[in-house]
Phi, psi and omega in degrees: 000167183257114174205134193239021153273357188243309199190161181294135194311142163266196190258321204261135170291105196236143178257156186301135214259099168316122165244159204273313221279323157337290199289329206264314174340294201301303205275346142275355153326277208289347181295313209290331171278354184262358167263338180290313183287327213232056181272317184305294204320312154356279158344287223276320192204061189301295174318307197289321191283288180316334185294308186310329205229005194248290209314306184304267194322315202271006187265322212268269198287019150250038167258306201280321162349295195283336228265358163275353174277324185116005163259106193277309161273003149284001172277297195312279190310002190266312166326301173314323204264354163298300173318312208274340178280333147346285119035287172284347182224048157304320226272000218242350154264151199238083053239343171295347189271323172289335189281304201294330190284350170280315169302307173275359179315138191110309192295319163333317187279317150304334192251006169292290199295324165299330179285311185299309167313293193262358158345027184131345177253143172268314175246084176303138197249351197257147163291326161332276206283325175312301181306001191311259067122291181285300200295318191304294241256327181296297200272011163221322175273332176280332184269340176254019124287345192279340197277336172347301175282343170277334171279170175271155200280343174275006179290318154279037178068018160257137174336168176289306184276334136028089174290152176212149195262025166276150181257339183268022163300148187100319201293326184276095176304174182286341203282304172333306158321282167299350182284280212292340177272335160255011136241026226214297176298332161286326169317302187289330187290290193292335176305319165309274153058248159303319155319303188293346173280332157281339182271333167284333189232083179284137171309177208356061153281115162258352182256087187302151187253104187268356166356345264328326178281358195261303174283351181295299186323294228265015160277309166329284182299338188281302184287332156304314187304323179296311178317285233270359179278287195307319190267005154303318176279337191234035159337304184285343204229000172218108172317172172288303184279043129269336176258331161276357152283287207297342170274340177291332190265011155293310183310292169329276230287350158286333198277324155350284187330299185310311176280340154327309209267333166270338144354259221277031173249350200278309177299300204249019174088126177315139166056059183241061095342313220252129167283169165251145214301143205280313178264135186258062185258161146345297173280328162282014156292318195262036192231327195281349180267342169265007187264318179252007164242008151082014180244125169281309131007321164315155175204145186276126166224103178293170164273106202248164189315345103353317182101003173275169160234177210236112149273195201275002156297329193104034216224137168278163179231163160298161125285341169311319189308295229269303189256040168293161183281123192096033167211121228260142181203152166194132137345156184226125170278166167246215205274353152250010153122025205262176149252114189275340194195179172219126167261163170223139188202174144348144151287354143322309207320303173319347184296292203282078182329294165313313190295292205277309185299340177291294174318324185296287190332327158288304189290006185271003157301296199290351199264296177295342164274350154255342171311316184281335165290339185282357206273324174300306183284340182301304179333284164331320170304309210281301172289343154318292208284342188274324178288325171298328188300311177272001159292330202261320151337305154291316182300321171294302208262345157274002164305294167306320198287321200298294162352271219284338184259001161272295164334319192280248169310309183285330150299294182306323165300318187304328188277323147327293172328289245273321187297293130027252179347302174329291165331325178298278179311326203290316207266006158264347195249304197215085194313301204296296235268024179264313167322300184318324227259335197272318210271317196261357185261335181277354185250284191304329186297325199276334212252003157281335192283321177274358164265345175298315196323294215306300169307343171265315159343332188313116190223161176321154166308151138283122198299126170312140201246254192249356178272061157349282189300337183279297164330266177000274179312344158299319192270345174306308197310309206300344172233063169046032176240144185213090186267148180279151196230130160221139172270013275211173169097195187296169188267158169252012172066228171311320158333303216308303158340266170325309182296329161295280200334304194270331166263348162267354149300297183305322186266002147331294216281331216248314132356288218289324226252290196305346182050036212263143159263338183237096174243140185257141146242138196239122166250125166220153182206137180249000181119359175244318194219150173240144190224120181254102208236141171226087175258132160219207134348311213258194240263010159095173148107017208265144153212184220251093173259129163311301201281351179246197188292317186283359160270009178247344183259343150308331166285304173303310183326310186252015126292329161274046158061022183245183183229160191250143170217164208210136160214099155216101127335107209259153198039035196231013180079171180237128152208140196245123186258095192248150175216138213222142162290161196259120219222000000 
């Protein structure tokens, strides 16, 4: 899998590749040795003895299990932890066997808890988890060397007459002695526990480790602890190798558990508790994908035809972005092995290897049953921003037309009239000055004729093409303005349009109102959002009328799904910031 807090991402989501004889070599090692140690034994306490070498073997091969994951010390204490359950029924050599099987009893539940502590983690940082290493080593080995010199010595398996150099042996009874050493050992059971309950809810995490190893561990210690509590009460009336049968077969039915639980993810696909969703949108795909991977963070990101990608509005993302170092990512296939989607999540989500890869493989139906709808709203979108485009477009120049014949055509006719009037009076008081008057109405008449021209001559902006900023600056020169213009980011495509549009409305309004010596326009689009600013100088004081230009470009703005803001201050200048996704 791909997480690029551990190592660089591959392209393909791959599951760990297994072998049978890998996993089995380690738990028939320690079974066969653990049938060498325990033949005497046999006669006497056949349950016990099958358990004890059942028990040994199967922590020993999900040691060799995990060490295919790549977790090597956590293969190693499971090994270890095998070994050490021997151990327990050792004491059946004489004279050496009773002391090593009383001193280790226990370290198994320490080499548990190093597994729940490094489990996908290398350097656990809370103090809890640091201390496994003293508490382990404190509470089983440290406590039954100290009780050592107080039992009686034939209690280990030594002769009667046999010196021994505490001189207060004997002083401890036997029962008292097994009361404080399995309670000590219930002491440890629950810090394993607990340990392992942090590491499924690791702190400021929002997100649980769903693990088959975490829980099996920390179920496993939680259910030892109760075995060693009950046989803590019933001290007297329950042996050690009665109490170490009944924890083995808790142990057993944990270690089960783990292959158990991929079996059935392998068959029916990670978390397929969870159905996949019945009605199939865009949102419920991304509510059903934070649903089975417990990240609130996850995200469905499609694949669109281009080779870019769609999130589930239809809006584009990077990919650069989308795969940065410290975020978890891996394609989702479909049903011909093409890629339909990219999930992105936490950089946890990738720990359970087996898990995430069975899921991808189930989500690529679903991936693909949505996919054509998010490919439909990116359209719409695409059709959106061209229909706002020519909205803003038609708006602008009838805006010009209104202009220019008040500015224009309507003062010079009027100055006709007027001439008109004139004519009149002239050609009654001075026939010669009736040429001149006649000369200058055939000079006005003509230079009305050449602004009609001009005004049906009017044609749409012309669309920018990938030089923005050249454009920008044209139509600033045409209304005398010389604004500094930066341009920058990704190219905007269909945008591109609307955003000239939107910024030669603004520096209109910056013409005509503001009176500025100094104006910036900024453009930037990062693959997500095009972000837009027009600021300048002059004297402020702008505010947002629906019925007037900066409410109508407020309106196209959040139609193309962005949103708009006014900040003028009076006499402190105006900047107008708009910001629209990118489509």
């Amino acid at each position: 899998m791909s997480t690029a807090a551990a190592a660089a991402p591959s392209d393909e989501p791959r599951a760990p590749a297994r072998t049978m004889w890998r996993t089995a070599t380690p738990g028939v090692a320690v079974a066969v040795l653990g049938l060498l140690l325990l033949l005497p034994l046999f006669p006497r306490e056949p349950a016990f003895a099958l358990v004890t070498i059942a028990v040994a073997g199967a922590v020993a091969a999900l040691g060799g299990s995990v060490a295919q994951d790549g977790e090597r010390l956590c293969a190693f204490a499971l090994g270890f932890a095998g070994v050490l359950w021997l151990a327990l029924a050792v004491d059946v050599h004489v004279p050496w066997g009773p002391v090593v099987s009383w001193t280790s009893t226990g370290l198994p539940a320490a080499a548990l808890g190093c597994v729940l502590v490094h489990y996908r983690r290398r350097h656990p940082q809370a103090r809890f988890e640091r201390a496994l290493p003293v508490v382990g080593l404190g509470l089983t080995v440290g406590v039954r060397l100290a009780l050592l010199p107080f039992v009686e010595p034939t209690g280990l398996g030594f002769p009667s007459d046999a010196w021994w150099p505490a001189p207060w042996a004997g002083t401890l009874p036997a029962v008292s002695a097994l009361w404080i050493a399995r309670g000590s050992l219930c002491v440890l059971l629950a810090y394993v526990a607990m340990l392992g309950w942090r590491s499924l809810h690791p702190p400021q995490v929002r997100r649980s480790r769903r693990w088959p190893v975490l829980v099996a561990g920390t179920a496993l210690a939680a259910v030892a602890a109760v075995v060693q509590l009950v046989a803590l009460v019933l001290a007297g009336s329950l042996d050690r190798h009665a109490s170490a049968t009944a924890t083995g077969a808790v142990v057993l039915l944990g270690v089960a558990f783990v292959p158990l639980v991929r079996a059935i993810r392998q068959g029916f696909g990670a978390g397929s508790v969870h159905r996949l969703p019945r009605v199939r949108t865009p949102e419920t795909a991304a509510a059903h994908v934070r649903e089975i991977t417990g990240d609130p963070t996850a995200e469905l990101l499609y694949c669109s035809v281009d080779g870019g990608l769609l999130d589930m509005t239809g809006h584009r993302r990077t990919r650069e972005e989308e795969t940065r170092p410290g975020r978890f990512w891996a394609w989702v296939p479909g049903a011909d092995g093409e890629r339909v989607a990219l999930l992105t999540g936490h950089r946890d989500l990738g720990g359970d290897c087996e898990a995430l890869h069975e899921w991808l493989r189930a989500a690529g139906p679903l991936a693909e049953s949505v996919r054509p709808t998010v490919l439909l709203r990116t359209r719409l979108a695409r059709l959106t921003a061209l229909r706002v485009a020519e909205e803003l477009a038609h708006a602008e120049e009838r805006q010009r037309f209104r202009r220019d014949l008040h500015d224009g055509l309507h003062q010079t006719l009027a100055a006709a009239r007027m001439d008109l009037d004139g004519l009149h009076e002239v050609a009654l008081n001075d026939v010669g000055g009736t040429e001149a008057v006649i000369a200058g109405l055939e000079a006005k008449m003509a230079v009305a004729l050449d602004q009609v021209r001009s005004l049906g001559g009017v044609a749409a902006p012309p669309e920018p093409d990938a030089e923005l900023a050249t454009v920008i600056d044209r139509a600033a020169t045409a209304l005398r303005l010389t604004p500094r213009v930066s341009v920058t980011g990704t190219r905007l495509g269909v945008l591109a349009l609307p955003v000239f549009l939107l910024v030669r409305e603004a520096l209109t309004n910056v013409a005509k109102h503001a009176g500025a010596a100094v104006v910036d326009v900024r453009v930037h689009s990062d693959g997500r959002r095009v972000d837009i600013a027009v600021s300048d100088d002059g004297r402020g004081g702008a505010v947002v009328d629906d019925e007037g230009g900066i409410g109508l470009m407020r309106g196209r703005v959040e139609e193309l799904g962005g949103t708009l803001a006014l900040d003028s201050p009076p006499d402190g200048g105006t900047t107008l910031r708009a910001s629209i996704p990118c489509v």
